[in-house]
Structure formats: structure tokens, C-alpha cells
N, C-alpha and C positions, 0 to 999 in steps of 0.2 A: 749512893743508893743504900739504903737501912737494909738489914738484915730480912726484914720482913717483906719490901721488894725486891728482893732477890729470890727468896722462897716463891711468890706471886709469878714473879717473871719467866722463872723456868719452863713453866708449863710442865712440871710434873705432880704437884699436889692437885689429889683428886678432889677434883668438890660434887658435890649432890644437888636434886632437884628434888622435890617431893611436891607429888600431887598433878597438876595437870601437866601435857606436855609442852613444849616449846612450840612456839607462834612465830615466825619469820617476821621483824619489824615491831616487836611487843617486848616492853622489858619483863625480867625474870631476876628470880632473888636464887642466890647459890649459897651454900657454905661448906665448909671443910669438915662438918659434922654429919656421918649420916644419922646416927641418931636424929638429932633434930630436925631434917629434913624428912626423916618418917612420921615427925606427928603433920605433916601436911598429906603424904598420901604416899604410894607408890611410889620408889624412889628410881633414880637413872643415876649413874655417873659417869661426869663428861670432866675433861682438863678443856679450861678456859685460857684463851690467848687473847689477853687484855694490850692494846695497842696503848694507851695512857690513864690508867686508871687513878683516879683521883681519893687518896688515903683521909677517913673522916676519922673524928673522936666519937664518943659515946653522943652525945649531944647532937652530933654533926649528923650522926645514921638515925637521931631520932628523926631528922624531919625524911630520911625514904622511906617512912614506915606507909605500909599499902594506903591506910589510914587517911593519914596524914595528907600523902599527897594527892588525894582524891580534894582534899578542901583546900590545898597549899600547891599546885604543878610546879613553883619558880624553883625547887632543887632542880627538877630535871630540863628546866630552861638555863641554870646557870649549868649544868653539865656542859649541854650544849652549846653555850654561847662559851664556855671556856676550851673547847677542844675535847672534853673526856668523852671514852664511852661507858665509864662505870666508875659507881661509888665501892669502897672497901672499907669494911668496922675491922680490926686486928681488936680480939681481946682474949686475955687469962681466962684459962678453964681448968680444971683440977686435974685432967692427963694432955694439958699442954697448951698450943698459941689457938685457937679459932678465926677462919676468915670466914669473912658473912660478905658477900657480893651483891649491888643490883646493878645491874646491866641495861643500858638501854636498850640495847638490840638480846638480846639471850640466844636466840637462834645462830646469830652472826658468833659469836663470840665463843660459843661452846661447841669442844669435839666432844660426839658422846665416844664415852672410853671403849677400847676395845676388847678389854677385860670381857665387860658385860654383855659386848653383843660385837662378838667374833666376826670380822669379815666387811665390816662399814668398817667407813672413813669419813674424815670430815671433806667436807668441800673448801674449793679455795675462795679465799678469801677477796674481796676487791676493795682497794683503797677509795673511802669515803672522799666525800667535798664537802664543799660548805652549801653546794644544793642539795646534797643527800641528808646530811643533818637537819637542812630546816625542812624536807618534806618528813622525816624520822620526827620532829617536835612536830609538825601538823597528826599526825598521826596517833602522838599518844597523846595529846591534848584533848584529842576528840574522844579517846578511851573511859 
């Protein structure tokens, strides 16, 4: 396990959300930065409990760009056809590592922190199948 999965794994690095909220069944984009999570809108912070997350290069996070997979869905068919629930970019920033998350599910996968909103908890978690994945790809294919 890389340094950088280990970080990831913990579940103690805060990541952010900016802009609208979380959709039960709808992916969502996280990072380790709130600044940059603020030019999207109102920001939350939740710690994400990634069950297999699949680590991409520069190249690899271009094709989850919102963009992108609006004309291109087969990253988030190979997610799923490969067992992940999420893509992860690690990259160098001038006060340190940045992790940039998309998450198939966002809902499923992020505790919102307690920091910010004292007294919630996350809910528990229910281990997926291979019929919750492919109704999860009907779902955002149709998005």
C-alpha cells in the first residue's frame, strides 16, 4: 500500500464538496482542498470511506472530467465492471499532496464531518452486489 493509500484509507483526511448537495445514487466530485471546493459553491465537509478506490494519473482523471463523461460514460462503466466505487487524482500543490475524488455513489461514501454539523452521524453502510452496481450504472447512464 503507497503512502498515499494509506493517507486515503484512514478516513481521517477531510475532503470538501462545493456547490449543490449530495444525491443518494448520483456520483459527486471531493477534494482535500477547500479552497477549490469553494469556487463550485457552498462548501460541506465529510471524511469519505472508500471500500476500493481505484488511483488514476493526470491523464486517467481527465476522462472523469463532468465534461467529458457526459459524451464519453465507459470510465464509469469500467469503475463498475472493475469492482471500484471511486476514481482518485493525488497531485503536488504548493502547501502539499491534493486528493481530487469522483465517487459513484457520493451519498454512500461520505460521512458529512462532525466538526461542521455537531450531532449527525453517518449511516451504516450496506455491502453492495453485483445487482446493486448494475442497477447504480442504469442509473447514472440515464443522468
Amino acid at each position: 500500500m503507497t503512502a498515499d493509500q494509506k493517507i486515503l484509507s484512514d478516513g481521517r483526511l477531510p475532503f470538501y464538496r462545493g456547490g449543490a448537495p449530495l444525491t443518494p445514487g448520483s456520483p459527486a466530485y471531493f477534494t482535500s482542498s477547500e479552497l477549490m471546493a469553494k469556487s463550485y459553491g457552498p462548501v460541506t465537509e465529510h471524511r469519505l470511506k472508500l471500500r476500493r478506490p481505484k488511483f488514476v494519473d493526470k491523464d486517467g482523471w481527465g476522462r472523469f472530467d463532468s465534461i467529458m463523461l457526459r459524451m464519453d460514460p465507459s470510465p464509469i462503466l469500467e469503475l463498475v465492471e472493475e469492482g471500484y466505487d471511486s476514481a482518485v487524482w493525488v497531485t503536488d500543490i504548493p502547501n502539499g499532496r491534493m486528493f481530487t475524488v469522483f465517487a459513484l455513489d457520493g451519498a454512500q461514501v461520505a460521512v458529512k464531518s462532525h466538526r461542521r454539523n455537531p450531532g449527525r452521524r453517518g449511516r451504516a453502510k450496506k455491502k453492495d452486489s453485483k445487482k446493486d452496481r448494475r442497477a447504480l450504472l442504469r442509473r447514472l447512464l440515464r443522468e
